[in-house]
Phi, psi and omega in degrees: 000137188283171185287127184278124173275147189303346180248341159294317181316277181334281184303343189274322153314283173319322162287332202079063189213079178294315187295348165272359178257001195295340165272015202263161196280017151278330198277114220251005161176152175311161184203143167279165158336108166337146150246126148018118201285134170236085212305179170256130163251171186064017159288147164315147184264338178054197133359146171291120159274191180278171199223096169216125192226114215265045205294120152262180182228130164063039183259158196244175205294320182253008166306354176243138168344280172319325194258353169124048187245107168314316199231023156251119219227105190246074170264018158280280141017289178319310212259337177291335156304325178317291212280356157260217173233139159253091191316113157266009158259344158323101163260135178298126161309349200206162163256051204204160143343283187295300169297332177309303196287351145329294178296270159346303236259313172218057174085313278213147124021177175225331174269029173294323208225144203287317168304348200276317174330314184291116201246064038233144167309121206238341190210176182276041178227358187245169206132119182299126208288121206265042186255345169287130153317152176206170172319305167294330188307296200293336210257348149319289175312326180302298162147041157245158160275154206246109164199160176233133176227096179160231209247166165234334183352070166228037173119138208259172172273195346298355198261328188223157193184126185300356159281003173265358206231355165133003179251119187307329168236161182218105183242146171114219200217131173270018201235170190286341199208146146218206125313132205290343202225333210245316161120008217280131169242176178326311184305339195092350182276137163299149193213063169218142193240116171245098157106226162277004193212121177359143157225135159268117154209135202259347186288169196317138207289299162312220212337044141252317176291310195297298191310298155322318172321301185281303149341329180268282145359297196242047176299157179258096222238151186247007182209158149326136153210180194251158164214114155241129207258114180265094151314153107339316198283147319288051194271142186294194315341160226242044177207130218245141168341122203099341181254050183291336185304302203302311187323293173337289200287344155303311196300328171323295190309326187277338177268333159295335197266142189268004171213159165323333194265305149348281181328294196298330180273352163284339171292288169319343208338094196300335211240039192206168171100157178198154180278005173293297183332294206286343178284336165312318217244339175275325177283289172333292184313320169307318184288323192312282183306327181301332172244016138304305181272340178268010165267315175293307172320327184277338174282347184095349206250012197292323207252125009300345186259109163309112171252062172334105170242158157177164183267107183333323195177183193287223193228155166226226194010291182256006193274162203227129201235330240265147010292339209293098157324105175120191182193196186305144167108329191228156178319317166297225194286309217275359160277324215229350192259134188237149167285152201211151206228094205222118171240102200199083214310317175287338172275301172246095195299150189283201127094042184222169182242149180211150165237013164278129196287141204234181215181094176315010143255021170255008157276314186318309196293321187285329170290348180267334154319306178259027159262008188047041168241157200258145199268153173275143183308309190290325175253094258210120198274116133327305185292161182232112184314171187243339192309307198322316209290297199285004188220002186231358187056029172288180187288148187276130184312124174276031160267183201287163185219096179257149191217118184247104164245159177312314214250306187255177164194156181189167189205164152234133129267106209033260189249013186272133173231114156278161187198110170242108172322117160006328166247026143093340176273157184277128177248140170242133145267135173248117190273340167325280175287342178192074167318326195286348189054081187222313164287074162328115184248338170342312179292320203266354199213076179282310193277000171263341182300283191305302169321317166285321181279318182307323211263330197289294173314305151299345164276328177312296142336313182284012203244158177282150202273142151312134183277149147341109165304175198261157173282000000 
């Protein structure tokens, strides 16, 4: 196969013609060509499925083989697009950690709520309230079992925990980041967690969450259940199995330091990484998830369980984005459009592409649909389920997919993006034409420009004000 230039890759990708990259040196084994999202029709609905709903961190939109990454190789991933649907239009509610698992955990916005506020939750004083519904709350009332096995960051104890919020069990860790081998977090704390209370274990963090995982997965289970499995990968620190020497000299540093900033520039390792590395910790996460689907499958429970992957938010540092413009923290393709996966053998056929654009609370509203639970009334879903779309082959709801941070704002409509930039100006895209965000049509469609802002702004009210920085 002749040689692909990085911007014929991006596009070919960006259509959804997985089958044509298939030759490039990510792809670990041949596929025929997508075809186009199709419901299945007159299938049956059977059974409630299981819910195991997959997160990685900060992995960006072209880190997997299947979405076009030349020198990464996810043939689990991979393979789980086959036997499914691969979204190219999946966007993270937020471009950060924390509101994003907001936004998932319970539908909504991420400024419906005073923790959602927080660009990412930094201290023990924030926290999803744990009197708000959430996914697991509602779908626990339905008559499923509940557990998080991973990172949570949605607030620390003693006030928050994902068993205050609705899940019946809890393996991980509550803070966004931590060191991989010593368990050491953002607080300066040991941070791995059974239930409420510390568990030690020092071995490599992915392969503690896959075992736990697995261990769950193959279970004699008497009900339906969500299971959400949250990773740490590939979020820095920068270490990939084996690498305990470096993990040691972060954790010193981290038992050394005399302040939060401290902590926090040995977490970062500003001064580590590589993209052999960082290609290193995305292929773990692929293997990770690979023996997470070879449990299910042995269990019997693979064509009832809906499998959901995607990425919290976009990719940085060391993530391979292109075509996309921008990365984690900000408001463009490439802070916020993430990859994303949906597999559910009884339901849905494999081997498709769908570019209809999404939003992570139109995943909440669709697992709670097709679990038969009901959104609490008083807490009113942003999201727009998707089940109609994927299973009954109705048209995918055309609303706008809004997005609010402190530094950005942006809103998309259909292939339309308004977008205002860290220095207050105003952008317009047609993603259609420039996924890259490059061509400014703002000068040229003012009344469509204004039209888009006036919608960004009216959702914009109804959500709670930013607090005061500190000066």
């Amino acid at each position: 196969m002749p040689e692909i230039s990085r911007r014929a890759l991006g596009a070919l990708v960006g259509g959804g013609a997985v089958g044509a990259v298939a030759g490039t040196a990510g792809a670990a084994e041949a596929a025929p060509a997508e075809r186009p999202f199709r419901a299945r029709p007159g299938a049956a609905f059977g059974q409630r499925p299981n819910l195991l709903v997959i997160l990685g961190d900060d992995l960006g939109w072209a880190d997997l083989s299947s979405y076009g990454a030349p020198h990464i190789s996810t043939p689990n991933l991979d393979r789980l697009a086959r036997q499914g649907v691969r979204f190219t239009d999946a966007y993270s509610g937020s471009a950060t950690c924390s509101p994003t698992r907001f936004s998932l955990y319970t539908g909504r916005y991420p400024g419906r709520t005073k923790g959602g506020l927080a660009e990412p939750i930094a201290d023990r004083a924030q926290g999803l309230d744990p009197n708000h519904p959430t996914l697991a709350s509602l779908l626990k009332k339905a008559g499923y079992a509940t557990a998080l096995i991973g990172k949570w960051h949605c607030g620390w104890l003693p006030d928050y925990s994902p068993t205050k919020s609705g899940w019946d069990e809890f393996f991980g860790n509550h803070g966004g980041v931590l060191e991989y081998f010593s368990k050491l977090g953002q607080l300066g704390e040991y941070d791995l967690y059974e239930g409420d209370a510390e568990y030690k274990d020092l071995r490599y963090y992915t392969n503690v969450l896959t075992e736990r995982a697995v261990e769950y997965v193959s279970r004699d289970h008497d009900k339906p259940w969500l299971l959400n499995l949250n990773f740490t990968t590939p979020h820095w620190p920068w270490l990939a199995e084996g690498d305990e020497e470096t993990g040691a000299e972060i954790a010193e540093k981290i038992r050394n330091a005399k302040s939060r900033a401290e902590v926090s520039a040995a977490l970062n390792h500003h001064d580590g990484g590589s993209v052999a590395k960082y290609t290193e910790m995305v292929q773990s996460l692929d293997a990770a998830v690979g023996e997470v689907l070879t449990a299910l499958r042995r269990s019997g429970q693979e064509e009832h369980t809906l499998v959901y992957f995607a990425s919290d938010n976009g990719g940085e540092r060391w993530s391979y984005l292109w075509p996309l413009s921008g990365e984690k923290f900000v408001l463009q393709e490439g802070g916020i459009r993430v990859p994303t996966i949906v597999r559910w053998p009884h339901r849905i056929d494999g081997n498709q592409v769908s570019h209809a654009p999404n939003l992570s609370p139109d995943w909440t509203a669709t697992f709670l649909e097709v679990a038969g639970a009901r959104p609490d009334p008083a807490y009113p879903l942003d999201g727009a389920s998707l089940a109609g779309y994927l299973l009954r082959g109705e048209q995918p709801s055309e609303h706008d997919l809004f997005w609010r941070v402190r530094a950005n704002r942006a809103l998309r409509r259909g292939n339309w993006k308004y977008y205002r930039d860290a220095a207050g100006k105003d952008h317009l895209y047609d993603l259609a034409e420039d996924q890259r965000e490059q061509a400014d049509l703002a000068p040229d469609r003012p009344e469509l420009l204004a039209e888009l802002k006036a919608a960004w702004e009216r959702t914009d009210r109804t959500l709670l004000p930013y607090p005061a920085q500190p000066a």
